[in-house]
C-alpha positions, 0 to 999 in steps of 0.5 A, spaced: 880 346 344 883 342 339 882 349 334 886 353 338 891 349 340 892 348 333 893 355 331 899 355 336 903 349 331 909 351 329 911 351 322 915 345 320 923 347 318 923 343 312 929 345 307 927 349 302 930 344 297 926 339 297 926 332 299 922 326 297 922 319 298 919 312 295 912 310 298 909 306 292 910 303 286 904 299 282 904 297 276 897 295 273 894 293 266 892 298 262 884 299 261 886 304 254 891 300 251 892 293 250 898 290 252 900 296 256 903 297 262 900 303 266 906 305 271 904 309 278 909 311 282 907 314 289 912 319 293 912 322 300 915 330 299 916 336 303 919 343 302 920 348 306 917 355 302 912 350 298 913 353 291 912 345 288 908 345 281 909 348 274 901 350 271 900 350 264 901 358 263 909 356 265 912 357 258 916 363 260 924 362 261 926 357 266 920 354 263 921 353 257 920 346 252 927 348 249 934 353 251 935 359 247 940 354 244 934 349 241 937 344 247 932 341 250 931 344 257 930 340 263 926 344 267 920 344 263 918 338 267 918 338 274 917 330 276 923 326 272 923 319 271 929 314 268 928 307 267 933 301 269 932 295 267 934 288 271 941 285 266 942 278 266 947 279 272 942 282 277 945 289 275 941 295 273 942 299 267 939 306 265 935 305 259 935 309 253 930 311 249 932 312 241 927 318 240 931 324 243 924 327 244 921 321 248 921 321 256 917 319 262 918 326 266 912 330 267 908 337 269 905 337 277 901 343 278 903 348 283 901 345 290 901 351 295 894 354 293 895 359 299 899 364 295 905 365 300 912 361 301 910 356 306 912 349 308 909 343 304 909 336 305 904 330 303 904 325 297 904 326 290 902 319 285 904 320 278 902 315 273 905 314 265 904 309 260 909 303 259 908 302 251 909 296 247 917 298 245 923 295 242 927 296 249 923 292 254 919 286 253 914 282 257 918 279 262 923 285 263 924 287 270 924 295 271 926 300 276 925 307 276 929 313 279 926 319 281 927 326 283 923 332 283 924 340 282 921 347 284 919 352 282 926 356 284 930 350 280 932 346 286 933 339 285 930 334 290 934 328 293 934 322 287 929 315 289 928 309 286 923 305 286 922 297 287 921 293 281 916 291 277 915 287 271 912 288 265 906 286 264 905 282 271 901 287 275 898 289 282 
């Protein structure tokens, strides 16, 4: 009786921009690296035509690492993280990293294996080394914001998540 009821659901009326909010953020030691932090953050998503995920083959344009005019091209990534760290004053400042080439944003694989538009929701947990650097020191106290992208170029809402502190872990 449960199966045929089932099929009678509606599918959720998600946007087709997608949608994300903060679940989760650990920080844990390392076990590759000594004196480094591995940072996972662990996000609840929807979307409503399910096109969420780049594979290794998306190098084309909009995919490309670099823009015809030899800028970086944001959309090469899907998953994108900023960094924030606590001020003496309990603000926030974004920080930025020297290397122009250097960032934390990532690639999640396609997510819909269905092979059609349909709408999406679950959670997604990326994970980065926080390497010893010249900006952050053991101590630090860090943030991270969030946001997401499809395959269309829609640009979810922005999270951020709660802090961590370097080289103190869950």
């Amino acid at each position: 009786m449960f199966f045929l009821l089932s099929g009678c659901l509606a599918e959720p009326d998600y946007p087709v921009i997608p949608q994300i909010r903060f679940e989760n953020v650990q920080n844990i030691a390392s076990k590759s690296f000594q004196n480094t932090d591995s940072i996972s953050i662990t996000i609840y998503f929807e979307d409503g035509d399910g096109d969420l995920g780049l594979s290794p083959a998306d190098s084309l344009p909009p995919y490309t690492l670099f823009n015809a005019d030899g800028s970086p091209n944001p959309f090469y990534y899907n998953y994108f993280v900023e960094v924030e760290k606590q001020q003496p004053d309990g603000s926030f400042q974004t920080l930025m990293f020297g290397d122009q080439t250097f960032t934390l944003n990532g690639r999640f694989p396609p997510l819909n294996s269905l092979g059609k538009p349909t709408a999406l929701e679950g959670v997604l947990r990326f994970s980065f080394q926080l390497f010893p650097n010249p900006i952050t020191s053991r101590g630090d106290v860090l943030r991270f914001r969030v946001k997401i992208a499809d395959r269309a170029l829609h640009t979810s809402n922005e999270i951020t998540t709660e802090t961590i502190t370097v080289g103190e872990y869950n």
